[in-house]
C-alpha positions, 0 to 999 in steps of 0.5 A: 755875329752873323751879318743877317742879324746885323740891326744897321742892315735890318732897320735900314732895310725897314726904312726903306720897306716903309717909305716904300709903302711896302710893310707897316712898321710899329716902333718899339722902345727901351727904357735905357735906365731899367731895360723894360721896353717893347719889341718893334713890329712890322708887317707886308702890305698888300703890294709887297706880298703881291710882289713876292707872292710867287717866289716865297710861300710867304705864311712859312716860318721865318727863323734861323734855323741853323747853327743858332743857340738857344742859351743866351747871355747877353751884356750891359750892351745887350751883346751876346758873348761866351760862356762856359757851359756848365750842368745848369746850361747844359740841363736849360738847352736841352729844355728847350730842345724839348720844347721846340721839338714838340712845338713843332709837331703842333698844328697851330692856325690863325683864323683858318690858315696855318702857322709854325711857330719859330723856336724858342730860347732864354736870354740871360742878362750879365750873369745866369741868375739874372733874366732868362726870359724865354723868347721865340725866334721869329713872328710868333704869338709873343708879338700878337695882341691878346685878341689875335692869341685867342683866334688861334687854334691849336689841334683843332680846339680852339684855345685857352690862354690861362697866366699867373696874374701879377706874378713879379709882386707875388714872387716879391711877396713870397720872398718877404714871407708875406700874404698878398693883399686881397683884390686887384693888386694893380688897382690903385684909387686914382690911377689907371690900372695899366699905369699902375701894373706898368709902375710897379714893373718898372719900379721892381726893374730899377736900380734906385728910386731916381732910374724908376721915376725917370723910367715912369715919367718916359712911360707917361710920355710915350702912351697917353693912355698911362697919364690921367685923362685930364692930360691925355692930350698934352703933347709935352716931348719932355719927361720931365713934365711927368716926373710930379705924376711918376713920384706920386705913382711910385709912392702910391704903389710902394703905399699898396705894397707896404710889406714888400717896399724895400724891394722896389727900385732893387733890381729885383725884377732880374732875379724873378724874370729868371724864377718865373721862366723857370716856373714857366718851363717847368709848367711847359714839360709838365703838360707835355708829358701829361698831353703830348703836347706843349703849350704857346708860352708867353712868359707868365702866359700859357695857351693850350686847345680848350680840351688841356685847359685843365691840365694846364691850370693844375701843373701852373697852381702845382708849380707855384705850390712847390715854391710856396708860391701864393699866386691868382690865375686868370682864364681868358677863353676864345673871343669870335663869334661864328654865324652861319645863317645871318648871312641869308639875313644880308646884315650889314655888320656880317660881311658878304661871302665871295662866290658861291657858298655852302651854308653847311660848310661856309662859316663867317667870321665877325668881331665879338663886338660885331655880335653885340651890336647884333643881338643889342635890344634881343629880346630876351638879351643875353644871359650868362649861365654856368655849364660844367664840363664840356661848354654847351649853347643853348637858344631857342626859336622864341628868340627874336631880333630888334626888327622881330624877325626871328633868329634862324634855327639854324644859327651857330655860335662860338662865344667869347669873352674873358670869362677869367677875370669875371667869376669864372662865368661861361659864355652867355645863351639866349634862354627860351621862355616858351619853346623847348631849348635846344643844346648844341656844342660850339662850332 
């Protein structure tokens, strides 16, 4: 192994970031029974790019370039060891050659500045039908919050992110030759959603039903926001404690999915990690021979620029056609708002430009949660509308702001929300109730 991937020199050198004051670190965690977790996380503070600002280009990728392997089998112990290659390897490799070649050719940027994504490679688990989940080698969009994924851009379009929705049951449904349920198959009377998606994960990960409650009870215990609410704020450091709440979790969840019960606490989610990262490339190389361009992956998650949105959810519904697969997508469109003339209107919630500025040229960035703020008690309010095609915006001078100063003519927006997930609804306008509406592309 080379010595720089060596984790005693890697989170010692953390540590030391840390109490230095030098990078913000977000410690991950794995489940040791089913080996569900997440990624730590760290960044540079403002004092350690001033330190090293003048030495390294600090917005360059970080990767290994050289000499690495994209096809990767691990152990029990998560080592990597050796393999024999065979046709499968060997097809698998040079995939993701394809892949990564194209992704680089992409001109990806975040709130304006430009990033590389690193390569990406799969990552196999004992044996070559379980796991095989493609991960990116490096800082990359894999470890960016859904908000952050939408300021990106790719091409110059803002982006689309478009992913299967609870694609681990569908594929468990699909082997049991059953139908999905109708609705939300995360959603659970009396539990939180989120504990729900994370429980029946975890459950199809797990070996035995004992590994799965203890697996859930470590979940509960390390995020409150799992645990009812009357419990958010016990503090109990014991699992043990959660163990009630984890079994009445488990036995809801195999409830919902009566038809596919026998495969929960099966180690089945190996076997569709593998199906899915198939599906997964498969959709990659189909939008790139259809586009010339790759999609950003994320596992069951896909981004695109808006202008191959449409591309993309057909290769993905398509893919899934193929293997009889019943699956629901969701859409989640950029989430920024983007206004020019409030600044004259020196609102506090639209932060102040530096130096001189060109209101032609100079846009200003604000939350979406900013924007609502902002137009809350507008009169007329915000209204969704549908627009095919290409998305247009349209407003009028008869709009007026709380204090009833009229919104500037000249005002731009890019709007925002997971459309997906709410009927397929574009972003609201502000529609005129008197003046002539004016249409106008978002920036």
């Amino acid at each position: 192994m080379d010595g720089r991937d060596s984790y005693w020199h890697i989170t010692r050198s953390m540590d030391a970031l840390v109490r230095s004051g030098l990078a913000r670190h977000a410690l991950g965690f794995r489940c040791h029974v089913t080996g569900v977790g997440e990624q730590s996380v760290a960044e540079a503070t403002g004092d350690l790019v001033n330190l090293i600002g003048h030495l390294v280009d600090v917005g360059e990728p970080r990767e290994l370039l050289t000499g690495e392997e994209l096809v990767v089998l691990r152990d029990v112990s998560r080592h990597a060891i050796d393999y024999k290659d065979t046709a499968e390897t060997v097809r698998i490799r040079f995939e993701l050659e394809r892949i990564n070649q194209a992704t680089k050719q992409l001109d990806v940027r975040h709130l304006g500045k430009s990033t590389t994504m690193p390569s990406l490679r799969r990552i196999f688990n004992c044996s070559f039908d379980r796991g095989g989940r493609l991960y990116y080698r490096g800082s990359s969009v894999q470890g960016m919050s859904k908000r952050a994924r939408l300021d990106l851009e790719i091409d110059g379009s803002v982006v689309v992110e478009i992913d299967y929705s609870s694609l681990h049951l569908a594929l468990a449904y699909s082997e049991c030759g059953a139908r999905l349920p109708s609705g939300d198959l995360y959603e659970i009377a009396g539990y939180d959603r989120r504990a729900v998606k994370v429980g029946s994960l975890i459950a199809l990960n797990a070996k035995d039903s004992e590994s799965a409650r203890w697996a859930i009870a470590k979940a509960l215990q390390e995020d409150a926001d799992l645990r009812p609410r009357s419990d958010r704020a016990n503090l109990s450091s014991r699992e043990g404690a959660y163990l009630p709440f984890a079994e009445g979790l488990l036995c809801a969840i195999k409830s919902k999915h009566y038809a596919i019960r026998h495969l929960f606490h099966s180690d089945a989610g190996a076997r569709f990690q593998k199906l899915d990262s198939n599906i997964a490339v498969e959709v990659a190389l189909d939008v790139l021979d259809r586009t010339g361009r790759v999609p950003l992956m994320l596992h069951d998650s896909f981004l695109v620029p808006e202008k191959d949105a449409d591309v993309l959810q057909k290769s993905m519904l398509d893919a899934a056609s193929q293997r009889g697969l019943e699956v629901r997508i969701q859409i989640h469109r950029a989430v920024q708002t983007t206004i020019e003339d409030l600044l004259e209107s020196e609102h506090p919630l639209v932060p102040k430009a530096q130096g001189p500025s060109d209101p032609e040229r100079e846009l200003t960035r604000i939350p979406s949660d900013s924007y609502r703020e902002i137009t809350s008690g507008w009169d007329p309010p915000p209204a969704p509308i549908s627009v095919g095609g290409t998305q247009q915006l349209s407003w009028t001078d008869s709009v007026s702001s709380p204090d009833g100063e009229a919104v500037p003519d000249g005002m731009r927006i890019r709007l925002t929300e997971d459309w997906g997930s709410k009927g397929g609804l574009c972003p609201p306008y502000f529609p005129g109730q008197t003046n002539e509406a004016r249409s106008r592309s978002p920036v």
